[in-house]
PDB file with one MODEL, atoms N, CA, C and O in Angstrom:
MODEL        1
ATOM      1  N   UNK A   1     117.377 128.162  88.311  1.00  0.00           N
ATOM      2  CA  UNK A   1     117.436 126.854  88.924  1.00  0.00           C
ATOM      3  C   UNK A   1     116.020 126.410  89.269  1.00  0.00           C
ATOM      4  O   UNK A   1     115.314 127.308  89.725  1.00  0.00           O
ATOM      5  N   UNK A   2     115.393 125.059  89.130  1.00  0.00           N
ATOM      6  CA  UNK A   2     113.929 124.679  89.291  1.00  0.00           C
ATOM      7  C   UNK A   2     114.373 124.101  90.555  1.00  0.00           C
ATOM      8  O   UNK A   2     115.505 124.172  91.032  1.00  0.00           O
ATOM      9  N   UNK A   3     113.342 123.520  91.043  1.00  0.00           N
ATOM     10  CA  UNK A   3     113.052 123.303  92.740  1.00  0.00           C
ATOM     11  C   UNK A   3     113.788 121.298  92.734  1.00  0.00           C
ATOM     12  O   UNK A   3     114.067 120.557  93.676  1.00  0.00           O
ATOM     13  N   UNK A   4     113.842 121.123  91.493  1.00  0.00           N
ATOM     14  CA  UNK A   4     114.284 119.925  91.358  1.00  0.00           C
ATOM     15  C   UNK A   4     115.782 120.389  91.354  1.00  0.00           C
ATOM     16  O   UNK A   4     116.161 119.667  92.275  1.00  0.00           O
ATOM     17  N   UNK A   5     116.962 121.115  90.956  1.00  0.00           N
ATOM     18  CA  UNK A   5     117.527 121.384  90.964  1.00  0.00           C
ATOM     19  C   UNK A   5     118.346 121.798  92.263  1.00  0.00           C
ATOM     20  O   UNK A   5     119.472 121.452  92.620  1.00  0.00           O
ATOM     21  N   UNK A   6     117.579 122.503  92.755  1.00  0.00           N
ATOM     22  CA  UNK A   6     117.976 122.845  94.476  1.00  0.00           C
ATOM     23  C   UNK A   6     118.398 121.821  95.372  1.00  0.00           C
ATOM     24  O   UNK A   6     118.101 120.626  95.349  1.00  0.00           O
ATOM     25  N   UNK A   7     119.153 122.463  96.192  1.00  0.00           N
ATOM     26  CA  UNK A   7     119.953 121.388  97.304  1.00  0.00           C
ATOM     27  C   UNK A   7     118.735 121.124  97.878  1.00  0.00           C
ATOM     28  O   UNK A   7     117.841 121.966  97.970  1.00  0.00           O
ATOM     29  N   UNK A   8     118.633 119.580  98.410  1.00  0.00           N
ATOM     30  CA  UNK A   8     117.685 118.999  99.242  1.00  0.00           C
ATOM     31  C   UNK A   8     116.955 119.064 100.278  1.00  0.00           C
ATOM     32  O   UNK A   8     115.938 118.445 100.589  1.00  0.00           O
ATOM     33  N   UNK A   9     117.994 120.461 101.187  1.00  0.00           N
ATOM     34  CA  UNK A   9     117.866 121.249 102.659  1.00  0.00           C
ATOM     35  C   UNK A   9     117.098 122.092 102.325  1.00  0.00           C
ATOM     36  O   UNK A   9     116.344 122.530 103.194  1.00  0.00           O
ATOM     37  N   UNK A  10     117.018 122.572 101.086  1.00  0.00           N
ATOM     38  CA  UNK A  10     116.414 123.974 100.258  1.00  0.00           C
ATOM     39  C   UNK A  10     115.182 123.665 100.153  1.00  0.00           C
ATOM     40  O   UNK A  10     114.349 124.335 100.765  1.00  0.00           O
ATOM     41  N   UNK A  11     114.874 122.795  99.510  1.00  0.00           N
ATOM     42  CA  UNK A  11     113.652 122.098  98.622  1.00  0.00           C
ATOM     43  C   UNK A  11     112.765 121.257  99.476  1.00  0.00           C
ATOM     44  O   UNK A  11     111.688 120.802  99.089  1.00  0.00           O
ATOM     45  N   UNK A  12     113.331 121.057 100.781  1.00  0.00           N
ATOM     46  CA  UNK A  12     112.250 120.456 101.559  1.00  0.00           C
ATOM     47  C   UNK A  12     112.217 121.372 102.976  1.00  0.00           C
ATOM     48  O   UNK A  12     111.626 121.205 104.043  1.00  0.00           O
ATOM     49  N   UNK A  13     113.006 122.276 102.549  1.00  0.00           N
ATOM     50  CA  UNK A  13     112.086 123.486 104.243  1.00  0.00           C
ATOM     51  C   UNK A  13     113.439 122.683 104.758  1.00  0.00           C
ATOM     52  O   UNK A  13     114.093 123.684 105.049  1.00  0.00           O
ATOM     53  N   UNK A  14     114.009 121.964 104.963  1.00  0.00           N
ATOM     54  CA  UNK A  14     115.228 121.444 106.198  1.00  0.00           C
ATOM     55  C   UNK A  14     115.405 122.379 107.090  1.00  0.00           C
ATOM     56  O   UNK A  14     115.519 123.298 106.279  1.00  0.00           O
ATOM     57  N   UNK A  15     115.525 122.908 108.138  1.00  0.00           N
ATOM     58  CA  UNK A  15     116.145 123.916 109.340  1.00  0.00           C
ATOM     59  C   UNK A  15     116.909 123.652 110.091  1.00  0.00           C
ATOM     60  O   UNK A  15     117.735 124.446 110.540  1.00  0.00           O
ATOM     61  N   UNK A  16     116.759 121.952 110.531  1.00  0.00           N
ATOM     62  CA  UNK A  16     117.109 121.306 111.754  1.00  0.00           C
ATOM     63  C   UNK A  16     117.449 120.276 111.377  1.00  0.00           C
ATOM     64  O   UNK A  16     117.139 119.910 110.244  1.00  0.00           O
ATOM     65  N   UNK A  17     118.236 119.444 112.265  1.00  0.00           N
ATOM     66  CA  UNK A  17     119.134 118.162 111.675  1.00  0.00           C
ATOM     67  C   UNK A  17     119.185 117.405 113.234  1.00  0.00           C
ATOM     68  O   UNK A  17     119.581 117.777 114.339  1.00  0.00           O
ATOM     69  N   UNK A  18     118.793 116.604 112.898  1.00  0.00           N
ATOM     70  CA  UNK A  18     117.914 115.465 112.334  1.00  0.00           C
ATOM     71  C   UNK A  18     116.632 116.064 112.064  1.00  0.00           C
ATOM     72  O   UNK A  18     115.872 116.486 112.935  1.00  0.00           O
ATOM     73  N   UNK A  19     116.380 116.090 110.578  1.00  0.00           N
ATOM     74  CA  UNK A  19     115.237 115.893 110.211  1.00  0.00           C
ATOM     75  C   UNK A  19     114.621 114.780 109.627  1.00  0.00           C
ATOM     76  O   UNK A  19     115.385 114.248 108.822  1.00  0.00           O
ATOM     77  N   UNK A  20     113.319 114.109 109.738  1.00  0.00           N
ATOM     78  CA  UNK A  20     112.995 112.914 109.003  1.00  0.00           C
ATOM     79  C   UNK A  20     111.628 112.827 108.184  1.00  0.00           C
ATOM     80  O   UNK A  20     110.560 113.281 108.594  1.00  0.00           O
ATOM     81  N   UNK A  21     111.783 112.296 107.190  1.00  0.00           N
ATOM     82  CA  UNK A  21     110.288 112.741 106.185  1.00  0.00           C
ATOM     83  C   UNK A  21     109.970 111.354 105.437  1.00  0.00           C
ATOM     84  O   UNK A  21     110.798 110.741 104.763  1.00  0.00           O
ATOM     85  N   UNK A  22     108.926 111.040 105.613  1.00  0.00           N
ATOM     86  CA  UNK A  22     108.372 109.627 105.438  1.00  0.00           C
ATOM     87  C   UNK A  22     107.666 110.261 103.611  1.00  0.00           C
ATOM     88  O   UNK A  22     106.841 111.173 103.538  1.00  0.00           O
ATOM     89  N   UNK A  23     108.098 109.700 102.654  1.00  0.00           N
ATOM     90  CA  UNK A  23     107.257 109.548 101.466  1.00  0.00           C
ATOM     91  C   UNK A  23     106.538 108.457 100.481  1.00  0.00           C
ATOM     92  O   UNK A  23     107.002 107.490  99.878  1.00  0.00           O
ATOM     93  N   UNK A  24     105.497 108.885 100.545  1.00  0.00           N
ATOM     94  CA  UNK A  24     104.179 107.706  99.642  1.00  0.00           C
ATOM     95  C   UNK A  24     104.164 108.100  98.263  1.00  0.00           C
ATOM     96  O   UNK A  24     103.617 109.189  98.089  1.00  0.00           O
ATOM     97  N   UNK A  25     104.598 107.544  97.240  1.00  0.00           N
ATOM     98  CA  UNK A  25     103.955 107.694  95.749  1.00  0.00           C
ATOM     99  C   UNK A  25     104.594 109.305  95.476  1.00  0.00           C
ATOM    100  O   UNK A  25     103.974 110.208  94.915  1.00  0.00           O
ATOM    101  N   UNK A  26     105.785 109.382  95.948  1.00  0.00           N
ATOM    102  CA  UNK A  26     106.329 110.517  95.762  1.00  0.00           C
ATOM    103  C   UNK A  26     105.938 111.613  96.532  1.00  0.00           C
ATOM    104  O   UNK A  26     106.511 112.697  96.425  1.00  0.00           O
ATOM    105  N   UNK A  27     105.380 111.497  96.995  1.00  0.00           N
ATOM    106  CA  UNK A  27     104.605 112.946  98.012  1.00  0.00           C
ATOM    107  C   UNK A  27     105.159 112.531  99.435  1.00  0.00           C
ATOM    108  O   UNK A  27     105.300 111.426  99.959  1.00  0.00           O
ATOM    109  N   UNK A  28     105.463 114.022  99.938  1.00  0.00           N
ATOM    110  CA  UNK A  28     105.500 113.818 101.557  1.00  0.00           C
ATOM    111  C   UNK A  28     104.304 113.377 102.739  1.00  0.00           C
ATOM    112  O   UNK A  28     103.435 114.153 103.136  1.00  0.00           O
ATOM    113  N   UNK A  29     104.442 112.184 103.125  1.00  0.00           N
ATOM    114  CA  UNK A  29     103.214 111.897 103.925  1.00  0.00           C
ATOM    115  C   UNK A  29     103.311 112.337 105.503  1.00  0.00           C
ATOM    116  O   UNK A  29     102.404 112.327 106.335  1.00  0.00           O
ATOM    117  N   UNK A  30     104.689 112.729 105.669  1.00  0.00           N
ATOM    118  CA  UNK A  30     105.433 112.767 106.851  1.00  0.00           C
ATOM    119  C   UNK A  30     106.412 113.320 107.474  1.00  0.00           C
ATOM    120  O   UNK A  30     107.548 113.095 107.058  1.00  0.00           O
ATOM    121  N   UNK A  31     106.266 113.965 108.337  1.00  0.00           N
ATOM    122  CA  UNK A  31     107.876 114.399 108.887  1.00  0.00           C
ATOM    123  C   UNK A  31     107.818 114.907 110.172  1.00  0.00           C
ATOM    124  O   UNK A  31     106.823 115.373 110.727  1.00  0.00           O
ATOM    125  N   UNK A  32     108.952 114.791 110.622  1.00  0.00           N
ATOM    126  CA  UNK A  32     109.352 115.186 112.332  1.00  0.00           C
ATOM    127  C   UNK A  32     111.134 115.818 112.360  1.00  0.00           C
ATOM    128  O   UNK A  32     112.212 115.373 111.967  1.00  0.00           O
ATOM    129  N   UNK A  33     110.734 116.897 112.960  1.00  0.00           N
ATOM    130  CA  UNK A  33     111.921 117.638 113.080  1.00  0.00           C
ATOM    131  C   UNK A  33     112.308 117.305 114.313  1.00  0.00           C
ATOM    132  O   UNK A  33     111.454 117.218 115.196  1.00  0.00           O
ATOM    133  N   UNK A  34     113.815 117.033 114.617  1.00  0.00           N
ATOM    134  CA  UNK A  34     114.051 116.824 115.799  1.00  0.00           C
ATOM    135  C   UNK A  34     114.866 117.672 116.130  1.00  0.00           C
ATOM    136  O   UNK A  34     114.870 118.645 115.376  1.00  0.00           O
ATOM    137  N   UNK A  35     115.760 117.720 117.179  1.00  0.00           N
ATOM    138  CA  UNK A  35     116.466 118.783 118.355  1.00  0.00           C
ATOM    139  C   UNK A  35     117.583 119.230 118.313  1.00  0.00           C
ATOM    140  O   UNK A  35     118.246 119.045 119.333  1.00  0.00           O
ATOM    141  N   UNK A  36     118.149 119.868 117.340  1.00  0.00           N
ATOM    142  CA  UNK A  36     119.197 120.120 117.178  1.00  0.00           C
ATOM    143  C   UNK A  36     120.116 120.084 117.893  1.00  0.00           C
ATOM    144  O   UNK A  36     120.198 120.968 118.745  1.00  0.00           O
ATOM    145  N   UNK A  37     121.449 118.755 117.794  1.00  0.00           N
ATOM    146  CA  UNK A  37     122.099 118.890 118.672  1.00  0.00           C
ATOM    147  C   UNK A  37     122.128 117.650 119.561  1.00  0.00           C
ATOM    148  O   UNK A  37     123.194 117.197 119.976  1.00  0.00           O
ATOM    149  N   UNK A  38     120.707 116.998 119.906  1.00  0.00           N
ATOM    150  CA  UNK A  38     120.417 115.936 120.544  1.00  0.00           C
ATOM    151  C   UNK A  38     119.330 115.098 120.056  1.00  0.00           C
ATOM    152  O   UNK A  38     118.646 114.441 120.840  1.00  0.00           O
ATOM    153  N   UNK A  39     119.131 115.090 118.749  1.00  0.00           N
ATOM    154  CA  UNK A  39     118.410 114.237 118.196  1.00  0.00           C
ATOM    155  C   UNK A  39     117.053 114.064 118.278  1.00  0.00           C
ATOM    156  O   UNK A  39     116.349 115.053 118.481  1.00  0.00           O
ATOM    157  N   UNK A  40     116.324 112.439 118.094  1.00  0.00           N
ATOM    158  CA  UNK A  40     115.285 112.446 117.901  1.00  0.00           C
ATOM    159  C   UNK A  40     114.548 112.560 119.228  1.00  0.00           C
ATOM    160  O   UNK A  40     115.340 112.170 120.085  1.00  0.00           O
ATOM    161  N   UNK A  41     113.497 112.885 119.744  1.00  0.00           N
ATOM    162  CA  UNK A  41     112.719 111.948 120.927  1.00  0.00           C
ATOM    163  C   UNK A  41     112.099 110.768 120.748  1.00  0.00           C
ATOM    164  O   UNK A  41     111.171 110.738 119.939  1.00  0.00           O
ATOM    165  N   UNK A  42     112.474 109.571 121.450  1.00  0.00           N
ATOM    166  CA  UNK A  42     111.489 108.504 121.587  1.00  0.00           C
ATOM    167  C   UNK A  42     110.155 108.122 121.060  1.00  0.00           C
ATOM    168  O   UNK A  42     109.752 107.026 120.669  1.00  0.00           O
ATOM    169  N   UNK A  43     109.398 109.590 121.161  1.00  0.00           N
ATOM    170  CA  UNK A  43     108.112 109.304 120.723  1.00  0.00           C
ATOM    171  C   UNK A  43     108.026 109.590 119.228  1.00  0.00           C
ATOM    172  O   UNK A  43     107.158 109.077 118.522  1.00  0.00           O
ATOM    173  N   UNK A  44     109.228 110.672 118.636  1.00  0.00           N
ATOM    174  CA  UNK A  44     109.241 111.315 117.101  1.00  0.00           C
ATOM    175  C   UNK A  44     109.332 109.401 116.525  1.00  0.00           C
ATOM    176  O   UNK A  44     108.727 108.878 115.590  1.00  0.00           O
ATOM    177  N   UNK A  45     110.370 108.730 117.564  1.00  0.00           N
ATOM    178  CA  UNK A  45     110.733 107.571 116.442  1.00  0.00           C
ATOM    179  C   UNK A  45     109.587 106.789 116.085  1.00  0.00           C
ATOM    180  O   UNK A  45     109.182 106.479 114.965  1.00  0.00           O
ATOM    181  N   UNK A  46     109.076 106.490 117.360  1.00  0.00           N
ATOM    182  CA  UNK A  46     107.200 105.582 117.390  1.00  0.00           C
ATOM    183  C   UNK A  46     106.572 106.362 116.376  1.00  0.00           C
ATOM    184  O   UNK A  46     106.511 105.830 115.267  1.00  0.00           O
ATOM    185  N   UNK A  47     106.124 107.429 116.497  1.00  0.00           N
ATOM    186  CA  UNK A  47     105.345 108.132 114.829  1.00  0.00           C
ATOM    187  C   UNK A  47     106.286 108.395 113.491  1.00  0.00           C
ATOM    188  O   UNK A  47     105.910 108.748 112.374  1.00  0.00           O
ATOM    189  N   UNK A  48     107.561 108.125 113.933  1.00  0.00           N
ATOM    190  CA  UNK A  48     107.863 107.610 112.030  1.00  0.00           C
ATOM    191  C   UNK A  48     107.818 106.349 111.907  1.00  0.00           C
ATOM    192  O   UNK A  48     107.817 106.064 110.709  1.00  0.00           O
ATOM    193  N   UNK A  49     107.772 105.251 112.709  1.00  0.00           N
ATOM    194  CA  UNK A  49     108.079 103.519 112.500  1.00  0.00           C
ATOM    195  C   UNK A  49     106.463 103.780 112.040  1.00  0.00           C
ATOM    196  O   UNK A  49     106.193 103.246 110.964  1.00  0.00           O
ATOM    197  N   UNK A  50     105.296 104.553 112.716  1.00  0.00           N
ATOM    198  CA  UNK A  50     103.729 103.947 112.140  1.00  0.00           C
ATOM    199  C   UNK A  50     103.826 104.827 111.257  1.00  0.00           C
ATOM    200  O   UNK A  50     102.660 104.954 110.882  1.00  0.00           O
ATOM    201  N   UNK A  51     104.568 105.664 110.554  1.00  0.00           N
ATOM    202  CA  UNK A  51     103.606 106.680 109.382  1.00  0.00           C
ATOM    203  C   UNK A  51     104.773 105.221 108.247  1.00  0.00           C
ATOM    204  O   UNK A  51     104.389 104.748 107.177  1.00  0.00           O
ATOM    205  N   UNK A  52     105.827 104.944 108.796  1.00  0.00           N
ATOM    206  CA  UNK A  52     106.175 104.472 107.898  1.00  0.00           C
ATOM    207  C   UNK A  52     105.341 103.081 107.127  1.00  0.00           C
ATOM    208  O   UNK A  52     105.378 102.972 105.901  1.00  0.00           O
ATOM    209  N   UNK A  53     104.599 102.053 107.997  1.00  0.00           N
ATOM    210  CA  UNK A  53     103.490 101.811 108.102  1.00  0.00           C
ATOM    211  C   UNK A  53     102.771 101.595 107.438  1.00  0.00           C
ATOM    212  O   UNK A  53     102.689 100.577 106.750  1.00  0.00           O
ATOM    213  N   UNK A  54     101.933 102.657 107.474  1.00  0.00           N
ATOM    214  CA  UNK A  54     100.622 103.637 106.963  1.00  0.00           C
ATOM    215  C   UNK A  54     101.377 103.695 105.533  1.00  0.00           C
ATOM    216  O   UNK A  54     100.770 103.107 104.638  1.00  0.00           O
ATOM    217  N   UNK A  55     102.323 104.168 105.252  1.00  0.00           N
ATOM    218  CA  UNK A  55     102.445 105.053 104.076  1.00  0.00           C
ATOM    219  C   UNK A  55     103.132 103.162 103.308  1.00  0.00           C
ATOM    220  O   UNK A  55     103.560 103.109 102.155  1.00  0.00           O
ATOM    221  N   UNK A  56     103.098 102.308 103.916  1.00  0.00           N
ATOM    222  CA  UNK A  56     103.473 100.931 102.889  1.00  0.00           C
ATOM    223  C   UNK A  56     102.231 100.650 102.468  1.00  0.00           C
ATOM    224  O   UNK A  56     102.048 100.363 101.285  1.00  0.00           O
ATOM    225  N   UNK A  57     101.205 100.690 103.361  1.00  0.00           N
ATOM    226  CA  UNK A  57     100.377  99.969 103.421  1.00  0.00           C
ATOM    227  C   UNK A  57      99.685  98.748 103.594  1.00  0.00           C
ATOM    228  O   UNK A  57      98.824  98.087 103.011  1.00  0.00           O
ATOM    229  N   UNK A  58     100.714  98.673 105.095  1.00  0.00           N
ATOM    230  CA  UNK A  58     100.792  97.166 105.583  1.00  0.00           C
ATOM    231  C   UNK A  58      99.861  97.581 107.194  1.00  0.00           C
ATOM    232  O   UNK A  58      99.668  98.715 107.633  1.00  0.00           O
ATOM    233  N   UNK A  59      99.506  96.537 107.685  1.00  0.00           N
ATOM    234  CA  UNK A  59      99.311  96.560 109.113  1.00  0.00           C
ATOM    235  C   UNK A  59     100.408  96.838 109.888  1.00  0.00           C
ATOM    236  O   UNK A  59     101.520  96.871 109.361  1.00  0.00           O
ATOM    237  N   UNK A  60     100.299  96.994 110.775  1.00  0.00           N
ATOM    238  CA  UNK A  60     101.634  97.412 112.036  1.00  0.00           C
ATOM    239  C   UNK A  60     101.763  95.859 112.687  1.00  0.00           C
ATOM    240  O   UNK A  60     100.842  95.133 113.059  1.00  0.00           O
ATOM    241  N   UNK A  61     102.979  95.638 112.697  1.00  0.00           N
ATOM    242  CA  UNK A  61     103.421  94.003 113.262  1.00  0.00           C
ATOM    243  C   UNK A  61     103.428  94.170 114.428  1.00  0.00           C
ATOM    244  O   UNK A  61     103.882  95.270 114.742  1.00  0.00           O
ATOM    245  N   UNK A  62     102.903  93.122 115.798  1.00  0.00           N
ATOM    246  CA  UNK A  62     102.654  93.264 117.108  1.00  0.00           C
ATOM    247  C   UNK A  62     103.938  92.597 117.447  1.00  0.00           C
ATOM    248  O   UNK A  62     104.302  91.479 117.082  1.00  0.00           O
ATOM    249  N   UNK A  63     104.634  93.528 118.272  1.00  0.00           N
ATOM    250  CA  UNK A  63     106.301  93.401 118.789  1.00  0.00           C
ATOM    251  C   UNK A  63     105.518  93.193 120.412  1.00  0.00           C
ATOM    252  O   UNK A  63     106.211  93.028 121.415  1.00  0.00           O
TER     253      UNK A  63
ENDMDL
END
């Protein structure tokens, strides 16, 4: 079996659920494991909304 082949939990390290992984041009630019059980923290979400961002290659919109 090639690594393309493998379940998705397999092939990207997964351990924990919620996990989240931001990708650019096919490559991983990003990720935050969160708490099994109780999800993300507040701050995991603020650094995936900017890697998500970063990895468009847009400015960050002032909310």
């Amino acid at each position: 079996m090639t690594s393309e082949e493998s379940p998705l939990w397999e092939r990207f390290h997964i351990e924990v659920v919620p996990t989240v992984m931001v990708f650019s041009a096919g490559s991983g630019v990003f990720r935050v494991d969160g708490v099994a059980g109780e999800g993300l923290l507040p701050r995991d979400v603020t650094a995936i909304e900017r890697a998500v961002v970063r990895a468009a290659g847009r400015p960050p919109s002032r909310r």
